[in-house]
N, C-alpha and C positions, 0 to 999 in steps of 0.2 A: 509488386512488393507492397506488404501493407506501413502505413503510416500514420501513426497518432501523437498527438500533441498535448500534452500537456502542461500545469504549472501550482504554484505555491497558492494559498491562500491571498498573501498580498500581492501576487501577480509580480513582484522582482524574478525569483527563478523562473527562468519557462523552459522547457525542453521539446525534445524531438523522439519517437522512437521508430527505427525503420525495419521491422521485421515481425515473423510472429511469436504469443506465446505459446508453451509450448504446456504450461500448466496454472491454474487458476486454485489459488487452496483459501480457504477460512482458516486460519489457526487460533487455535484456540490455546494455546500455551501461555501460562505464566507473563512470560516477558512480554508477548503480543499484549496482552490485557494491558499489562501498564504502560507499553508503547501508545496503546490507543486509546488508551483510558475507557475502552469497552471490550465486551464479550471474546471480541476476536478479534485479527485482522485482516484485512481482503487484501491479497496479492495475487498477482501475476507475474511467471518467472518465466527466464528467456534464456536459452546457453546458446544464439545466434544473433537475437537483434542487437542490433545499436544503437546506443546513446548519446546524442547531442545535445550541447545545451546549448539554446538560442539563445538566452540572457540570463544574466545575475550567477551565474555561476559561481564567484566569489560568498555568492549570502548562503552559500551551499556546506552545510558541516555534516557529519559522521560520527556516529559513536560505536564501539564495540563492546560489548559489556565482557570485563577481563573473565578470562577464562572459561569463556564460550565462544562460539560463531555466530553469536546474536547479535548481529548489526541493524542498525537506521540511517538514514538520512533524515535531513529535514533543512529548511528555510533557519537561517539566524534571527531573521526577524519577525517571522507571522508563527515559527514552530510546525509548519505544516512538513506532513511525511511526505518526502521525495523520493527520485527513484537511486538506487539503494547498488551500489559494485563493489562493496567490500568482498566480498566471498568471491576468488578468480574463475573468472569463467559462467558466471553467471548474473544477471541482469533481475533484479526485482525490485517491481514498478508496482508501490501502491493504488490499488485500481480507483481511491475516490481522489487520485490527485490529476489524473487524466480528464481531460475537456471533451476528449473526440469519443465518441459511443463506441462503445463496447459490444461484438455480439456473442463472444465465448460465456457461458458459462462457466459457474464454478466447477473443477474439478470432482472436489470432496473435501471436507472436515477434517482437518488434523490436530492431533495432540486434544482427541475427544474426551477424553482419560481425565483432563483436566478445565472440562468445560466448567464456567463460571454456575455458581446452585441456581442463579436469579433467571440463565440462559436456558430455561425449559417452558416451554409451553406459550411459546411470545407470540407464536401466529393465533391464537385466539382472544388476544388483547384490543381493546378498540385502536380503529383506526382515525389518523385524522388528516385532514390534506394539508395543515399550517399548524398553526400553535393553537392549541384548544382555548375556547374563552375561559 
């Protein structure tokens, strides 16, 4: 069984997850933007692993935004996206909050209809390994 660990920005939340995914999507939707304050967001979704949390569980809050099924988690205190069980029966674990390597790829692009204007043509952009001088 696989097993990856993750946690919050300030390291209070940390978790466990014992299974696999079973999908990896970019969304590009509206509400993802403003969850992440970029382009998209990188998830991976589970309708069998399990979620433990190791610690800080309490710094752990949820939002649902009324009159949708558009949920978050995240840390009370760093704001960092956590992994995410409003919606029963399924598990979504933002992929940059995970420690342990990843080797699924992305599935595919959703909610492309409403990619951000700025989100075209970014692989031809410089690259840099740190913060540019």
């Amino acid at each position: 069984m696989t097993v990856h660990f993750g946690s919050c920005l300030c390291g209070t939340a940390k978790f466990e997850v014992q299974g696999d995914f079973d999908t990896f999507y970019m969304c590009h939707c509206r509400y993802c933007q403003k969850d992440t304050g970029s382009a998209f967001a990188a998830n991976l979704f589970s309708q069998s692993a399990k979620l433990t949390w190791v610690a800080g569980k309490e710094s752990v809050a949820a939002f649902t935004l009324p009159g949708t099924r558009h949920s978050k988690s995240f840390c009370k205190l760093c704001g960092s996206a956590l992994p995410n069980t409003q919606v029963e029966g399924l598990l979504v674990i933002p992929a940059g909050c995970l420690d342990t390597e990843i080797t699924m790829l992305p599935t595919a692009h959703i909610f492309s209809s409403r990619k951000a204007i700025w989100d075209k043509g970014l692989e031809k952009l410089p690259n840099f390994e740190g913060l540019p001088e």
